[in-house]
C-alpha positions as CSV (number, residue, x, y, z in Angstrom):
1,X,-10.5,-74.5,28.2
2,X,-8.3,-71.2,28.1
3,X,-6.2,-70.3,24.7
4,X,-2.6,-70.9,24.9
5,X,-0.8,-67.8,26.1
6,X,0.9,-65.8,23.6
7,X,1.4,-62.1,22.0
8,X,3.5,-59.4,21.5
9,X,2.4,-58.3,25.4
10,X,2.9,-61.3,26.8
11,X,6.2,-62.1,25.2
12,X,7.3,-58.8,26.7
13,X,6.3,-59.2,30.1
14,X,7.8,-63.0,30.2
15,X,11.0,-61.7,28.8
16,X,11.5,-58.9,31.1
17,X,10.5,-61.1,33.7
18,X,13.6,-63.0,32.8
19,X,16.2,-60.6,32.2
20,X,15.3,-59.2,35.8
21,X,14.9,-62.4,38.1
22,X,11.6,-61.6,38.8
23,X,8.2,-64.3,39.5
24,X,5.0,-63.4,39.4
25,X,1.7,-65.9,41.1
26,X,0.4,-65.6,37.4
27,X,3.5,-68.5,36.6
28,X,4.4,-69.9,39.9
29,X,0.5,-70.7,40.7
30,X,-0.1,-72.3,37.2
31,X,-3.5,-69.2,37.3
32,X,-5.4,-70.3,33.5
33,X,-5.8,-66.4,32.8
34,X,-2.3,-65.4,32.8
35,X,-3.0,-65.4,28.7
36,X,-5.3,-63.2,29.1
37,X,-4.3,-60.9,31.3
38,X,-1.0,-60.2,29.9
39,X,-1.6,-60.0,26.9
40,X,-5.1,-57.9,27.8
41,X,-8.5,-58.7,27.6
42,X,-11.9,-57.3,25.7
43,X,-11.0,-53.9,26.8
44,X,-6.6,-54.2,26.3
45,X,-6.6,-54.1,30.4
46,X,-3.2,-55.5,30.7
47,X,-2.8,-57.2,34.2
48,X,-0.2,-59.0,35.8
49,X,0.4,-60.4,39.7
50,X,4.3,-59.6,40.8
51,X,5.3,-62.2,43.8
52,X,8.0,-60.9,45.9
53,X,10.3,-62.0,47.8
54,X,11.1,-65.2,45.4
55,X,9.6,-68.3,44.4
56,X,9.7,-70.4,47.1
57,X,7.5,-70.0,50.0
58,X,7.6,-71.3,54.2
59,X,4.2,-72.4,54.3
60,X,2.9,-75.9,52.0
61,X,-0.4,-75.2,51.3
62,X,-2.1,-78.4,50.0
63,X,-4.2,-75.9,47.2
64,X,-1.3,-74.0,46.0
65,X,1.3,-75.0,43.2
66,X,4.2,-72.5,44.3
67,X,7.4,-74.1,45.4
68,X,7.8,-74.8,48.8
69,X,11.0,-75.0,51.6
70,X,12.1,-74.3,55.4
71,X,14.6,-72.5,54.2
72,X,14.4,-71.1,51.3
73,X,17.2,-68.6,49.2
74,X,18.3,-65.0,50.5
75,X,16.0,-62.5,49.1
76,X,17.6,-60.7,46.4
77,X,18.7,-57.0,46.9
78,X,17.8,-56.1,44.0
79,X,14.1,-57.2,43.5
80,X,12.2,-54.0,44.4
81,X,14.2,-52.3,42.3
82,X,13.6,-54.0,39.4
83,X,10.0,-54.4,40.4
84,X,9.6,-50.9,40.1
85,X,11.5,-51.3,36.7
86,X,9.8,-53.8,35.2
87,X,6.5,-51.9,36.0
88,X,7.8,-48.3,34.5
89,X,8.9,-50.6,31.3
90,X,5.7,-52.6,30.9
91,X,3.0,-49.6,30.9
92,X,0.8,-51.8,32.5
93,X,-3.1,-50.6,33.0
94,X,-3.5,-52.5,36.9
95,X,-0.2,-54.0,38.8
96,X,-0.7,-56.4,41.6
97,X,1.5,-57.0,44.1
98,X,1.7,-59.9,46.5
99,X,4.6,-62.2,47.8
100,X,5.6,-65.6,49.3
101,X,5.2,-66.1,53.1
102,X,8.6,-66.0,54.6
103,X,8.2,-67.1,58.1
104,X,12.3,-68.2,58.2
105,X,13.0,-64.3,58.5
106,X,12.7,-61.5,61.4
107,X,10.1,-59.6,60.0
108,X,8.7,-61.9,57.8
109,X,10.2,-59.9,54.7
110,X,8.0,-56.3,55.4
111,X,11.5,-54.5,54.8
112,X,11.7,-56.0,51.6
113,X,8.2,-55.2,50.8
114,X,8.2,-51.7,52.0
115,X,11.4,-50.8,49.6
116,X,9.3,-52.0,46.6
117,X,6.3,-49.7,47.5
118,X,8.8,-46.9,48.1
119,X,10.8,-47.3,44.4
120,X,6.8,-47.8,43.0
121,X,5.9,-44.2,44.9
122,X,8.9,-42.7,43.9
123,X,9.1,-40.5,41.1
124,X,12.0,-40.4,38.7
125,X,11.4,-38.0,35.8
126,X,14.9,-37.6,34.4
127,X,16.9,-40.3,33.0
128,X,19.5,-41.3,36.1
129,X,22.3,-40.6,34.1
130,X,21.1,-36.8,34.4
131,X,20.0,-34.6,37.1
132,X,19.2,-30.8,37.8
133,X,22.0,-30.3,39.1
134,X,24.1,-31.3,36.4
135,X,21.9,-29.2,33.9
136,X,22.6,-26.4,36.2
137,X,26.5,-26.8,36.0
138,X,26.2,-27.1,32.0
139,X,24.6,-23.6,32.1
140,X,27.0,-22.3,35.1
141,X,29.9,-23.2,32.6
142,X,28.4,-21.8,29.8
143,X,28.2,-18.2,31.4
144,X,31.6,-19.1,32.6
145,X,33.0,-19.8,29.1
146,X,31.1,-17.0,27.3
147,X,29.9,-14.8,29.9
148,X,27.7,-12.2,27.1
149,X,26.0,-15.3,25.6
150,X,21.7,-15.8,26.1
151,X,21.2,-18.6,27.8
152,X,18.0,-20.2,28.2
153,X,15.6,-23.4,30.0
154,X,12.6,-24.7,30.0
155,X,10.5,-26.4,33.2
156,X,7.6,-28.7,32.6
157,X,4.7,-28.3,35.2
158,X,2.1,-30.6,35.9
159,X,4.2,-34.0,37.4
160,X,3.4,-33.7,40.7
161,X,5.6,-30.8,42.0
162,X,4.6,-28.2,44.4
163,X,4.5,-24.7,44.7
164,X,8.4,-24.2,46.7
165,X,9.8,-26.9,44.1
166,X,8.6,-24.8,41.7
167,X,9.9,-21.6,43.3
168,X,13.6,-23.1,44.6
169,X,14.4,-24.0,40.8
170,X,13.1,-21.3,39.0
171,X,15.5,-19.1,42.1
172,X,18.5,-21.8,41.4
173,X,18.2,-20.6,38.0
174,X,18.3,-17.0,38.2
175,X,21.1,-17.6,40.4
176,X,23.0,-19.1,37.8
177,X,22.8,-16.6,35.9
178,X,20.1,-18.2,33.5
179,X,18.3,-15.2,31.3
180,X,15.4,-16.4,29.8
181,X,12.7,-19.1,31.4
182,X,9.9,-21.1,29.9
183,X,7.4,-23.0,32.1
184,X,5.0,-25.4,29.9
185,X,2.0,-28.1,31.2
186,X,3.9,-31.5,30.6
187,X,1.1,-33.5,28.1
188,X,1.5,-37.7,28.2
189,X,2.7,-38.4,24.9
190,X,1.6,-42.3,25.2
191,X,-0.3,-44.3,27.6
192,X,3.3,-45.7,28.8
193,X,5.1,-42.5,29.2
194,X,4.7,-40.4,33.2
195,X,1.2,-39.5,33.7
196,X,0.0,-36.0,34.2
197,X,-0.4,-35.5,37.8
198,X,-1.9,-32.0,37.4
199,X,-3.3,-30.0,35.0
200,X,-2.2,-26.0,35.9
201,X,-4.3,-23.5,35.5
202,X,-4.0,-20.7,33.2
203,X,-3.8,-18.1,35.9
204,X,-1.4,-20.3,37.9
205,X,0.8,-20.0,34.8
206,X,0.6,-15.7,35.0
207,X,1.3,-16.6,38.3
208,X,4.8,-18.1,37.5
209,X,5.8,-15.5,34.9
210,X,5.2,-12.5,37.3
211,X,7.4,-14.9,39.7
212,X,10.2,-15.5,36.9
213,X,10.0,-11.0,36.0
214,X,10.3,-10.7,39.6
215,X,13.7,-13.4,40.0
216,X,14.8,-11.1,37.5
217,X,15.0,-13.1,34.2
218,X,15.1,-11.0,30.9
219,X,12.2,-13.2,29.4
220,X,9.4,-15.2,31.2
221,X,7.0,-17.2,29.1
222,X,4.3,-19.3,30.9
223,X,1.2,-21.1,29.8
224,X,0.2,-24.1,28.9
225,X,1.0,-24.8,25.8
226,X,4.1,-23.1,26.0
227,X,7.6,-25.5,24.8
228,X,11.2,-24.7,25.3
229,X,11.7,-22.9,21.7
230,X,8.7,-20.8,22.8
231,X,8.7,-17.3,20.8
232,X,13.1,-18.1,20.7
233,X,13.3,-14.8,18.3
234,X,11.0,-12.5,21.0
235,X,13.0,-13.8,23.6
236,X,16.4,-13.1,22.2
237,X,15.2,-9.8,20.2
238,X,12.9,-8.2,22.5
239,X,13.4,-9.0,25.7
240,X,16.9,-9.8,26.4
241,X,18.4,-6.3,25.3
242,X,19.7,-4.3,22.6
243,X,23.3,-5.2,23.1
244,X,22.3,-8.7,22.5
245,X,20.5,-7.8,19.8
246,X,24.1,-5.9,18.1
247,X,26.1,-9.1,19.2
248,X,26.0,-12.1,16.6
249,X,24.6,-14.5,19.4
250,X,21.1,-14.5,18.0
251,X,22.0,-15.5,14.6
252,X,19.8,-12.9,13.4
253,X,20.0,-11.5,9.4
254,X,20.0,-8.5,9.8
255,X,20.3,-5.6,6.8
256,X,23.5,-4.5,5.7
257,X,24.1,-0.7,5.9
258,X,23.4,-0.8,1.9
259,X,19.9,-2.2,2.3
260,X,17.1,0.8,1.8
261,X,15.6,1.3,4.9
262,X,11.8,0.6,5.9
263,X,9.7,3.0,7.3
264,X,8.1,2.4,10.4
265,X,4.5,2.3,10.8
């Protein structure tokens, strides 16, 4: 006997499940662990068997429950999409894939298949509804607008980029006129968020802020645990120039001409 399936994980995968037309073997094959491995096991190992291509297979096995036709519906456009949705969504610990046999179709559906594995493979940092260059146009405009204000971004290493990615945006910025640069390790806030594909070394971090002094940027600051507010008042004070530091761009509070002064030490 198997426990009836239920919990917050297994609520979550169903309902996603449903509100993206999706079937997994786990249902369509009846399997008596799908309890279990949605909702995870001794160890939390949350598991779950995707089926593509639909719900309805060519071939009638005589062991197997899944549905069964000659012909059955168009495959949906949109499935390896949302395969690859589902899957970011779920923060799954193990994914299987597998899929109906479609013997009514040309290739017997390895297009379809090989779309999924390419949306799975491909990786989407920022949100779709922003790209780089889009940030690059914000800080193009904002020189445009105010061409004597500090402008400043940030670049998180460590998601799989290499070396000329690296290079091409940090050159993309300078070009727009961007003055100061930080470059930080990206660290995986929660077991669902993007995993850290590579851990950059120290030196490799020099590496980039000799790079970023070399593009020409007023302030370079590389390391690890460097973030995008990063020493802010060294960057606007020190390193971007006196006349910045007279303007009122910083924000700074500095001592009216009544204050005594301080000796210097």
């Amino acid at each position: 006997k198997t426990e009836i399936p239920m919990g917050k994980n297994y609520n979550k995968l169903k309902n996603t499940l449903r509100n993206l037309n999706l079937h997994t073997v786990c249902e369509e094959a009846r399997c008596p662990n799908i309890g279990e491995c949605w909702g995870g096991g001794e160890y939390a190992t949350a598991t779950a068997t995707i089926m593509l291509m639909g719900d309805t297979c060519t071939r009638g096995c005589r062991f197997c429950s899944v549905k069964t036709a000659r012909n059955p519906p168009p495959l949906d456009a949109s499935e390896p999409y949302n395969t690859a949705k589902a899957i970011a969504e779920w923060g799954l610990d193990y994914v299987v894939l597998t899929s109906v046999d479609r013997d009514d179709m040309p290739d017997g559906g390895a297009e379809h298949i090989a779309k999924t594995v390419s949306y799975l493979k491909e990786s989407k940092v920022r949100d779709p509804r922003a790209n780089f260059d889009q940030s690059l146009r914000v800080l193009k405009h904002a020189k445009k607008v105010q061409p004597d204000v500090i402008s400043k971004t940030s670049i998180m290493l460590g998601l799989g980029e290499n070396d000329e990615q690296v290079y091409a945006t940090m050159k993309a910025l300078r070009e727009a006129d961007v003055d100061c640069l930080t470059l930080g390790q990206y660290m995986q806030p929660t077991r669902r968020h993007l995993k850290v594909e590579e851990y950059i070394t120290p030196e490799k971090f020099k590496y980039w802020e000799k790079v970023g002094n070399e593009l020409g940027f007023h302030y370079t600051a590389s390391g690890p645990l460097v973030r995008s507010s990063y020493k802010a008042g060294s960057c606007c004070i020190t390193q971007a120039g006196v006349q910045w530091h007279k303007s009122a761009h910083c924000n700074l509070d500095l001592p009216s001409s009544s204050d005594p002064p301080t000796s210097a030490s």
